[in-house]
N, C-alpha and C positions, 0 to 999 in steps of 0.2 A: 293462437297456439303455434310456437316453432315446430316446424317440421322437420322430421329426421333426413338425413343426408344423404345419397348416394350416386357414386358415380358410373357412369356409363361409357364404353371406350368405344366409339365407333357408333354416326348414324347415318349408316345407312338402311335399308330395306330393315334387315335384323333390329338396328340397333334404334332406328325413325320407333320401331314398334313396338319396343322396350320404354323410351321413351314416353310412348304416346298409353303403356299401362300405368306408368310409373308417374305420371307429373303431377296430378293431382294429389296424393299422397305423401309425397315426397321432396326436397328441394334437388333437382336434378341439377349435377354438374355431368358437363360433357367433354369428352376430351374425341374429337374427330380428327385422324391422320389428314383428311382432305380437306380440314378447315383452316378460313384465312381469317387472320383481324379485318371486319370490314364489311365481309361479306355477315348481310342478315340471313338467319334461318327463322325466316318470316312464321313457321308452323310450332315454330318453340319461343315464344316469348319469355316463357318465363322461366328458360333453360341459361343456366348460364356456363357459358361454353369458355373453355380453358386454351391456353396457348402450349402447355407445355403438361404432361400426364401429374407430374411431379408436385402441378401449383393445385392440388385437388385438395381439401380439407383435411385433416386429422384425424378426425371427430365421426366422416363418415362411416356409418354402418356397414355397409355392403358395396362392393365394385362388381357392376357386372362389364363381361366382355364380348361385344359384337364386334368381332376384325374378320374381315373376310379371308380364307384359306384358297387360296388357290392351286392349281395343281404347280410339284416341280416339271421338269423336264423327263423325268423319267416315270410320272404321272402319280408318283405319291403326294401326300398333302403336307404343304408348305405352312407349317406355322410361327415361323420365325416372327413374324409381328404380333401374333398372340404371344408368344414367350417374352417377347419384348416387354408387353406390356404388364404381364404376369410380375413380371421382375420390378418393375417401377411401382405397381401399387401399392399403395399401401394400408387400405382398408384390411380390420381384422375378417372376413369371409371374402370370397369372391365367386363369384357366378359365372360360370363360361356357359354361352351360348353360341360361340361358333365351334362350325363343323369340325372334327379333328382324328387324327390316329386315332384306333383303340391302345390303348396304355398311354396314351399319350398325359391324362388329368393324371395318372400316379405316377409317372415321372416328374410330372413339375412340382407335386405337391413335396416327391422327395428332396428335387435340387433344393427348391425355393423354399422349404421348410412352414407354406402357406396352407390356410386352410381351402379348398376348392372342392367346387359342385360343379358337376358339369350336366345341364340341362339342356337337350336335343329341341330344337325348335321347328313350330311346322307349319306354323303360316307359309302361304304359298305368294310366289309371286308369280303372276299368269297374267296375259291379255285377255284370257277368256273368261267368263265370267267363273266362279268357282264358289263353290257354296259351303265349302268347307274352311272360314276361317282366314279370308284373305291375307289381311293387314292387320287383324285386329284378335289381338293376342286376348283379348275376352272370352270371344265364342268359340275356344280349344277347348276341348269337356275335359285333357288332362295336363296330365304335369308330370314330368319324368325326373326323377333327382337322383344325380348317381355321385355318390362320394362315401365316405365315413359316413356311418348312422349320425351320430352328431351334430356333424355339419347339414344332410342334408334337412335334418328335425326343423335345426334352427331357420332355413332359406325356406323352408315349406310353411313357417311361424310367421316371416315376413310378407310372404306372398299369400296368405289365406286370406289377410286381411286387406287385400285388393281383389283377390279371387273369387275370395268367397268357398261356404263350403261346401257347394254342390259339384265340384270336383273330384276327379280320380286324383288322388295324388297318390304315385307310384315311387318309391324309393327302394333304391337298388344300389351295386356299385357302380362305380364310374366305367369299368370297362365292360360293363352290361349296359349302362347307357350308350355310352360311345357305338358299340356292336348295332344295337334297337336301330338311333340314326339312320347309318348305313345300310343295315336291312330294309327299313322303309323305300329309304332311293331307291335301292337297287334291286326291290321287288318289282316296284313302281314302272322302273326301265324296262323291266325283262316282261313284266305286261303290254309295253309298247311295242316293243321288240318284234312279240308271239303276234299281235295283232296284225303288223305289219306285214307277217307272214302270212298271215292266213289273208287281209285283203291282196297280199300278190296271187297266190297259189289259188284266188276267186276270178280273178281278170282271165290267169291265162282258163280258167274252165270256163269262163261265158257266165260266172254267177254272180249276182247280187250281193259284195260285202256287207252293205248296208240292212240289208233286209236278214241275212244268217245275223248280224251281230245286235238286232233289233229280237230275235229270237231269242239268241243266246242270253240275252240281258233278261229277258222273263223268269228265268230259274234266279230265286233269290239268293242260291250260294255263288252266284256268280257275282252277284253284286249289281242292285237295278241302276243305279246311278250313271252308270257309263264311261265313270271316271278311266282315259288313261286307253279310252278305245276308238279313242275317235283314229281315223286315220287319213292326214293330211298330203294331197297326191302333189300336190310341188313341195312339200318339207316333210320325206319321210322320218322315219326313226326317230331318236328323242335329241333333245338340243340344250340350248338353256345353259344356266352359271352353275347349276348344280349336281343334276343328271352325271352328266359325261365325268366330270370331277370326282365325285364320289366314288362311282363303280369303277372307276381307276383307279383311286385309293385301296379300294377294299380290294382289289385283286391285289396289288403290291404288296398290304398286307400278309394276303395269302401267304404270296409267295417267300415272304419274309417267315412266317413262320414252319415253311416246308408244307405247304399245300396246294395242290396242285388244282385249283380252282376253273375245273373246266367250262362248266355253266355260266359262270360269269364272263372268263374271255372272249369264248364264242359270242355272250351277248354284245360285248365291246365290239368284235369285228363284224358282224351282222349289220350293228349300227353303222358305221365304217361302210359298209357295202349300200347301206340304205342311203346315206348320206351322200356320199360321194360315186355314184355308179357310173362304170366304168363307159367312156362318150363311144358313143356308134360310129366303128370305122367307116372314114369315107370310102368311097369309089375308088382310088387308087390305092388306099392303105391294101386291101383285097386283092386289087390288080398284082401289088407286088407278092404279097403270101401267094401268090398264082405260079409268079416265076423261081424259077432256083435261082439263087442269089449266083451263079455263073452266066446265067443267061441276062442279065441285068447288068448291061455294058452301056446301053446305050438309050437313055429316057427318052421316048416319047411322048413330047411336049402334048401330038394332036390327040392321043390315046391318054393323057392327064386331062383332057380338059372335057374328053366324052366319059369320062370316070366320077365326074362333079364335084373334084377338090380345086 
């Protein structure tokens, strides 16, 4: 039996795990910005991986797109290599599954005159163990599809029959999905955040964080899981490729659309405060906030060195 065709743009973490729903099914071509002639992708055999976005078949059905967005400089999301690739495909649908603006899937569907779905992905990538769906885009119980009704009928047509259909499948517009995304992170964050806060505001009172948040976690609307509460005393606040990204975007956002998104900022420089705390001045930094900057002519070498800088 030939199998139907589809291409995938990017494998990494996102796009390894697209892949790794998708192979059996399907004849995967892969186009990876960081791949070389040469180099084996030992865990895709039977992927065949492309040199140039362009050399991808005709014929296939669906492209989907894992490129990683990273923040600009001014901490919005950079998708210039998704557009990139948006623009070269040429399969009649396409599937975005990297992180991106809100409006971002109806502006390109406008320029590029392309059919696009843009589905929020939630495999997690952790060192710690996680029981919600690592790597493995199977044991996600949903499916978020935001685009044109249409479009997303037809992407929910092709994936049920890898899915199966004891899934939620949720379909909406793209700038409802795109918003969902970003919500998640940056609930996500702002639960680390609050946590953070309350194991400091337990040290300075002599109390047990561990034992309040072992409590806390017995009421079921808190959530027994624990997910997001642990709290790490050499890496506080949250870190990671996605985290700090996101909730930069979506305040940019905000502010792009005249909203003055207070809750989020403050979470962004909390983090910032958690992350980076400010170093304990030594013994002479002290010594000189002691003096008046006129009385400070003449340094004391012997009084710097009983200061212990």
């Amino acid at each position: 039996m030939i199998k139907e065709k589809v291409v995938i743009i990017g494998a990494g973490y996102v796009g390894g795990a697209t892949i790794n729903l998708l192979k059996n099914h399907f004849q995967i071509y892969c186009y990876d910005p960081a791949y070389h002639p040469g180099i084996k992708y030992t865990n895709y055999t039977d992927v065949i991986f492309l040199e140039n976005i362009q050399d991808h078949p005709n014929d296939a059905i669906l492209g989907v797109v894992c490129i990683p967005t990273p923040s600009n400089e001014d901490g919005s999301c950079d998708i210039s290599k998704v557009e990139s690739a948006i623009q070269k495909l040429k399969t009649p649908l396409i599937l975005l599954k990297s992180t991106v603006e809100v409006e971002t899937t109806d502006r390109l569907r406008l320029v590029y005159k392309k059919r696009i779905v843009f589905s929020p992905e939630f495999v997690g990538e952790s060192k710690y163990y996680n029981p919600y769906f690592n790597d493995n885009m199977l044991e996600t119980p949903w499916v978020i599809l935001g685009g044109a009704p249409q479009d997303t009928k037809e992407v929910l047509e092709i994936l049920i029959k890898v899915l199966g259909p004891t899934k939620k499948y949720y379909q909406c517009t793209s700038k409802e999905a795109e918003m969902i995304k970003y919500v998640e992170n940056v609930f996500f964050a702002t639960k680390i955040i609050f946590c953070n806060e309350i194991y400091s505001l337990c040290e300075k009172a002599g109390i047990d964080y561990w034992k309040v948040r072992e409590g806390w976690l017995l009421d079921p609307r808190v959530g027994g899981d624990g997910m997001h509460t642990a709290v790490f005393k050499d890496a506080r606040g949250y870190g990671g490729k996605y985290f700090i990204k996101d909730i930069s975007a979506l305040a940019k956002f905000a502010e792009k659309k005249g909203y003055d998104a207070e809750l989020i900022k403050e979470v962004i420089k909390s983090n910032e405060r958690f992350r980076n705390p400010p170093k304990e001045k030594c013994g002479y930094d002290k010594y000189l906030e002691e003096k008046k900057e006129e009385e400070i002519e003449i340094i004391d070498e012997e009084e710097i060195f009983k200061k212990g800088c």
